[in-house]
ZARO-418231 format. One record per residue (C-alpha): residue in one letter; x, y, z. Coordinates in steps of 0.1 Angstrom, whole numbers, padded with zeros to 4 digits, always signed. Example, Ala and Ser with C-alpha at 12.3 -4.5 7.8 and 13.67 -1.06 7.14 Angstrom:
A+0123-0045+0078/S+0137-0011+0071/
***
This chain:
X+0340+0148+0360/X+0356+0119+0348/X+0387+0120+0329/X+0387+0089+0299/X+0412+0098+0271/X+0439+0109+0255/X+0455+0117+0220/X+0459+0142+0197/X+0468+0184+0195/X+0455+0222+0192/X+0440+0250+0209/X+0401+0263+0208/X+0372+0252+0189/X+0347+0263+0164/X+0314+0248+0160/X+0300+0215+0141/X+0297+0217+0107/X+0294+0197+0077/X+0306+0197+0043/X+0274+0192+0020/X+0269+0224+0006/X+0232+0233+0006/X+0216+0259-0013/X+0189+0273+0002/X+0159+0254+0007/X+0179+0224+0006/X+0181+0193+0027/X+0212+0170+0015/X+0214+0149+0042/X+0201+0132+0071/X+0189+0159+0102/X+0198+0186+0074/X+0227+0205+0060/X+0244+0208+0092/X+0231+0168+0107/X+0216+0186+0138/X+0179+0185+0128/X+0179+0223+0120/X+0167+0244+0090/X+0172+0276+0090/X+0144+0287+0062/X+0124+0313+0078/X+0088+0325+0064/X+0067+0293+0071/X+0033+0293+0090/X+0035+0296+0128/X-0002+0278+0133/X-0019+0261+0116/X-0058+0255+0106/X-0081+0228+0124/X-0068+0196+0099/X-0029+0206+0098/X-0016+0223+0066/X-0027+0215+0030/X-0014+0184+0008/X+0009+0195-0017/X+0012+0158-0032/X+0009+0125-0022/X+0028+0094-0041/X+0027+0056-0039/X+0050+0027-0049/X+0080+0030-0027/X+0083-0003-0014/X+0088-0010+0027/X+0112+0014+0040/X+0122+0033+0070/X+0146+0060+0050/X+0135+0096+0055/X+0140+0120+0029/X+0167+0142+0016/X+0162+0172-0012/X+0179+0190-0034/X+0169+0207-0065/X+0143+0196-0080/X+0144+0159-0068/X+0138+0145-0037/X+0155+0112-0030/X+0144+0083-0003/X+0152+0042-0003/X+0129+0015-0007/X+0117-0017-0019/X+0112-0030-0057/X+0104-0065-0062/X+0142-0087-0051/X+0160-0054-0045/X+0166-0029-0020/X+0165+0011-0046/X+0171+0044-0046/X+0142+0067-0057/X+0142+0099-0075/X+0111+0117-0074/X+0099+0155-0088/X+0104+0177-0066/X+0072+0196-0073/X+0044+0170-0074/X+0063+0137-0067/X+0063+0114-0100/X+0089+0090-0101/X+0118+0100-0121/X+0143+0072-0118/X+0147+0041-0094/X+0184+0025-0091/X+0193-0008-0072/X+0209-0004-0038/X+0211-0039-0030/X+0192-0070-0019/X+0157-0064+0001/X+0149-0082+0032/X+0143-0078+0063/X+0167-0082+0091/X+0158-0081+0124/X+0123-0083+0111/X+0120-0048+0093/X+0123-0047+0059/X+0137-0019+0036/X+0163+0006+0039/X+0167+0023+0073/X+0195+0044+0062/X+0186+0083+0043/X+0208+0089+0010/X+0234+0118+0009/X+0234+0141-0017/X+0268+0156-0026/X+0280+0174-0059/X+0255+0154-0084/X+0259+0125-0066/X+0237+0107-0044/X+0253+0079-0018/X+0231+0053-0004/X+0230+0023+0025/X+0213-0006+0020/X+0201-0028+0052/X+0225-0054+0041/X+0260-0033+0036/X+0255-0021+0000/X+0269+0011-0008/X+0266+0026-0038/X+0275+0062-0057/X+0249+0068-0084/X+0241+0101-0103/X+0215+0122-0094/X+0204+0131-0130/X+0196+0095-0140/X+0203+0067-0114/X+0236+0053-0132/X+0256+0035-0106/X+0294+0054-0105/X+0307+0028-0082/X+0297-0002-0056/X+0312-0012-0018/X+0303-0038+0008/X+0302-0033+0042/X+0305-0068+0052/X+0328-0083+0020/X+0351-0053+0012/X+0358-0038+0050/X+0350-0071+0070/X+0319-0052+0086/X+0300-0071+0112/X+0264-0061+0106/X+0245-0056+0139/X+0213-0072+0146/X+0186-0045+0128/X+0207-0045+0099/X+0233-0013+0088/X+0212+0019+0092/X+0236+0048+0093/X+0233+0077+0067/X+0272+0079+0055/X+0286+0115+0055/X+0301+0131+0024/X+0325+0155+0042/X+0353+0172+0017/X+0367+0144-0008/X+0356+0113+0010/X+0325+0095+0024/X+0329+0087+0056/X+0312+0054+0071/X+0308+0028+0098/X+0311-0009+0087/X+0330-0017+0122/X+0346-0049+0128/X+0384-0055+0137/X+0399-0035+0106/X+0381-0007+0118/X+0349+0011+0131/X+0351+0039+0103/X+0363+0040+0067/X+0372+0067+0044/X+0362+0062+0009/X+0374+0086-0019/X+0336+0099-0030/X+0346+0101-0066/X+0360+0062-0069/X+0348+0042-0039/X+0387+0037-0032/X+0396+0034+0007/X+0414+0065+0021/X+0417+0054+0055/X+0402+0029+0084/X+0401+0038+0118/X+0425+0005+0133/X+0425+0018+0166/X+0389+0023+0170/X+0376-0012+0159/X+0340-0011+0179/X+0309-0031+0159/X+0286-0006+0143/X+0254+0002+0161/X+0230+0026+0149/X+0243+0059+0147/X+0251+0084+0120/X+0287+0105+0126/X+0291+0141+0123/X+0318+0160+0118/X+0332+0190+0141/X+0362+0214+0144/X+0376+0213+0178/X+0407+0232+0189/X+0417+0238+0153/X+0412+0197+0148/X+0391+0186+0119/X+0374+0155+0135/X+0342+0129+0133/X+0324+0117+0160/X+0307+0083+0164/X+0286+0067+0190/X+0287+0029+0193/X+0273+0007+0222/X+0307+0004+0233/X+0324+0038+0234/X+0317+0078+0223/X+0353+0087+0200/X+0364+0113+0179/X+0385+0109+0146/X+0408+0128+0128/X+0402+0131+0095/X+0430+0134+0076/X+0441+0100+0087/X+0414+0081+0107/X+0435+0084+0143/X+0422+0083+0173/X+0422+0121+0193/X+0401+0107+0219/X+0375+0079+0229/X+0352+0073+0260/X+0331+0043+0274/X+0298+0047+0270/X+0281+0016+0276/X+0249+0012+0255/X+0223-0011+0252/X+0200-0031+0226/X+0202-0003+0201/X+0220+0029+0199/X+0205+0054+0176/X+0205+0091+0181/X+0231+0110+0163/X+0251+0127+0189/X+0251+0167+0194/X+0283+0187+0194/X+0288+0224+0206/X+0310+0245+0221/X+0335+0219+0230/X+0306+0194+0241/X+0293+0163+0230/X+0259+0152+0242/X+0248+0116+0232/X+0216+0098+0245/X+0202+0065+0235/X+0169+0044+0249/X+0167+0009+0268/X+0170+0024+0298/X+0201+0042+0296/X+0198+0076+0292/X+0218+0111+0286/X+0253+0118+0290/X+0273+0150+0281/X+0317+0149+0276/X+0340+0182+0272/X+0365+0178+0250/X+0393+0200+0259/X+0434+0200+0251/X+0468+0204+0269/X+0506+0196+0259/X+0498+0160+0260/X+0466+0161+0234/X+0431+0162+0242/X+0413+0148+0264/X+0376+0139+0272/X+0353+0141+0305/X+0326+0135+0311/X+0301+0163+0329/X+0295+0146+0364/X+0255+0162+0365/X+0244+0137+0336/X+0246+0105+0333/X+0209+0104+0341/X+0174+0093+0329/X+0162+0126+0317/X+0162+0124+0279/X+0165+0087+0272/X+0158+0090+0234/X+0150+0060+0217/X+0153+0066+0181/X+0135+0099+0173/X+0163+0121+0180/X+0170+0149+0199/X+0175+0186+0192/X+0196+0214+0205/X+0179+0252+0201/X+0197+0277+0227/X+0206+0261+0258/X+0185+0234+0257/X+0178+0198+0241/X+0142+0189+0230/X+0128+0155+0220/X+0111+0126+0232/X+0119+0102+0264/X+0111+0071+0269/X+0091+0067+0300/X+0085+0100+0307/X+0071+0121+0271/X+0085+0149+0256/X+0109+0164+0269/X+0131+0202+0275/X+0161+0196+0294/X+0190+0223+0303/X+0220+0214+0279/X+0246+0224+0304/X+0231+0208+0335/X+0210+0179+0324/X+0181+0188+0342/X+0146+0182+0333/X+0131+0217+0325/X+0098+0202+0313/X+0083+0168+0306/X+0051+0162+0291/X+0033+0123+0285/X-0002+0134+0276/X-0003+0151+0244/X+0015+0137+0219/X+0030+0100+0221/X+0068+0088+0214/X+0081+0099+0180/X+0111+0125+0159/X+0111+0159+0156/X+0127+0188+0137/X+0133+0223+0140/X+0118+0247+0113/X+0108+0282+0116/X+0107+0287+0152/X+0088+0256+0154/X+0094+0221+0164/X+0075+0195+0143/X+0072+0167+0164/X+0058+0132+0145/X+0040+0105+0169/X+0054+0067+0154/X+0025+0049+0166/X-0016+0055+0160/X-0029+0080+0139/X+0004+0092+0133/X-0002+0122+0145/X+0024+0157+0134/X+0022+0188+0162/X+0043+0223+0160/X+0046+0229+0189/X+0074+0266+0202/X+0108+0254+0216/X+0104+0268+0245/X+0120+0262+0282/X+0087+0272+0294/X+0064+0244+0285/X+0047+0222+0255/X+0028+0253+0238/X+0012+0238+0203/X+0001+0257+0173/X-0014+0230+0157/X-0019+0193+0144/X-0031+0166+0123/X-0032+0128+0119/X-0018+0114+0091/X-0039+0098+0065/X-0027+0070+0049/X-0011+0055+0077/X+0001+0023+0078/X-0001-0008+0099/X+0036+0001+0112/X+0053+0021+0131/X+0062+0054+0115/X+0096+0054+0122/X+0112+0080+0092/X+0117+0115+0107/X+0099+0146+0095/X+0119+0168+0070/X+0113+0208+0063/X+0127+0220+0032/X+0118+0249+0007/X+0082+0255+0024/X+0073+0219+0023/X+0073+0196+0051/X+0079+0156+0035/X+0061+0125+0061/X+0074+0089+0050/X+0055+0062+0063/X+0063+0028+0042/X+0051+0031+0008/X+0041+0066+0007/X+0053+0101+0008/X+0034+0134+0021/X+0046+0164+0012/X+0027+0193+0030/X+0027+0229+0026/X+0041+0246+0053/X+0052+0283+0037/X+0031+0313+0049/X+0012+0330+0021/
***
């Protein structure tokens, strides 16, 4: 192990969690209420028919996007495209109409992908929402009116990295925590009620990549943890301080959202670099980080379709080398598998892992998360498709299983009769 950091102070840890406060059936934010790609609704089909599982509803008209999904009640909320502007879309729940739209900000296309990239956060009646450009807003879930407005780029000085903003902000007790990055800061604290800033982090002043935080008690510590292509860190946040920070060179684009548990933080990212795994731990002087000498390695070298933990080991898909199951505390391949399913995200939902293919037919498998190979229950191609790459990960919520791909959303049902 190497030892990178200091800073900070207490004792044992308790796992990751976040705020949002789901009722069941819910899925407020991006991976889910807890950000780790898990539900934890039980009762939904383990296999399914020859042609996947029957469309609930199908709807048209949101624009060019790459948001995913996020639910609550009976709305279901996603980004994309009207016309000049960037929105925020409020559809039924049950069958998908349209029930408001709201400007996020401009549309565009930088880095040659238009639309929203970033998923809205529901919190408390309020949804929060990322434009590609920096836009921020607060609007009300019943009707779309705006509460109040940031900018990543004129109001914190954020450096907007080459594919434009794409994080989903975290709503985590009173604030909204987010990443505009630049030399006042990698992360803000806004007060979710006014926009107002709380906090910046101004010794942790990385540019922003790609990747959401999450949030995580460690050692009685309150803290967020953010991956940029510079350096893995954790936050406190009552005050944005740094308790720790590592280098972790990354490259291109860093996306996956990082995996904490049991003192551990795993991070992976694609273009070659790979997996690496830190223990956070604490003495008299603070706490310190180190990274586990047995990663560091090619195994899981996740591009953008995120990875999974389910028991002791990480699932998703690597670059090079297909789906993989690799042993959280060891980082060593358990299983790899190129030939049945191509690159694309996944979720965990009733046992199952719903792995989405980004390219082709679009093609959605369950498949068991299992350490003893790629055992499927089932699959379909998507219809609609569209002539890009399907990029939005699969969500799982209330028996329903919601596919974005551009300008439409699928919403499957997935319950057990």
């Amino acid at each position: 192990m190497r030892i990178y950091s200091v800073c900070g102070a207490c004792l044992s840890m308790v796992l990751a969690f976040a705020t949002t406060i789901a009722a069941a059936g819910d899925w407020p934010q991006w991976r889910g209420p807890r950000r780790d790609g898990i539900s934890t609704e039980t009762g939904l089909k383990k296999d399914w028919p020859p042609g996947g599982p029957g469309l609930a509803w199908k709807i048209a008209g949101l624009g060019s996007a790459y948001s995913s999904v996020t639910v609550s009640g009976d709305k279901v909320f996603t980004g994309g495209e009207k016309g000049e502007s960037a929105v925020v879309f409020a559809l039924a729940r049950n069958d998908g109409h349209e029930l408001w739209s709201a400007k996020l900000g401009k549309s565009g296309n930088p880095g040659d992908f238009e639309g929203p990239r970033s998923t809205p956060t529901l919190d408390g009646g309020y949804v929060y929402a990322l434009g590609q450009y920096g836009d921020l807003v607060c609007l009300d879930a019943k009707d779309g009116n705006e509460v109040w407005r940031r900018d990543y780029v004129k109001d914190f000085g954020g450096r907007m990295p080459n594919w434009g903003f794409s994080e989903s902000v975290l709503v985590d007790g009173d604030n909204v925590i987010c990443t505009p990055g630049g030399p006042q800061g990698t992360l803000v604290a806004l007060d979710k009620k006014t926009g107002k800033e709380v906090w910046r982090s101004k010794d942790f002043s990385d540019p922003p990549h790609y990747s959401s935080a999450i949030v995580a008690e460690i050692d009685g510590v309150r803290q967020y943890i953010q991956l940029t292509e510079r350096n893995l860190a954790g936050i406190a946040t009552k005050d944005g301080k740094v308790l720790w920070k590592a280098p972790r060179k990354g490259s291109t684009a860093v996306v996956p959202t990082p995996i904490y548990n049991d003192n551990h933080v795993y991070v992976t990212s694609g273009y070659g670099i790979g997996c690496n795994l830190f223990k956070i731990t604490k003495d008299t002087s603070g706490f310190k980080v180190e990274e586990v000498s047995t990663y560091g390695n090619k195994v899981m070298v996740n591009h953008h379709g995120g990875v999974i933990l389910i028991g002791d080991h990480v699932y998703g898909y690597s670059d090079g080398k297909g789906w993989t199951c690799q042993d959280f505390k060891t980082g060593k391949a358990v299983w790899q598998e190129k030939d049945k399913l191509g690159k694309g995200s996944v979720v965990f939902a009733g046992g199952r892992l719903y792995c989405r293919q980004q390219d082709g037919k679009g093609t959605v498998a369950i498949i068991e998360a299992s350490p003893t190979g790629w055992k499927e229950h089932g699959r379909f191609d998507q219809p609609d498709r569209s002539d890009k790459n399907s990029w939005a990960h699969p969500v799982v919520s209330d028996g329903k299983l919601y596919i974005r791909d551009q300008d439409i959303l699928l919403c499957y049902e997935v319950k057990a009769k």
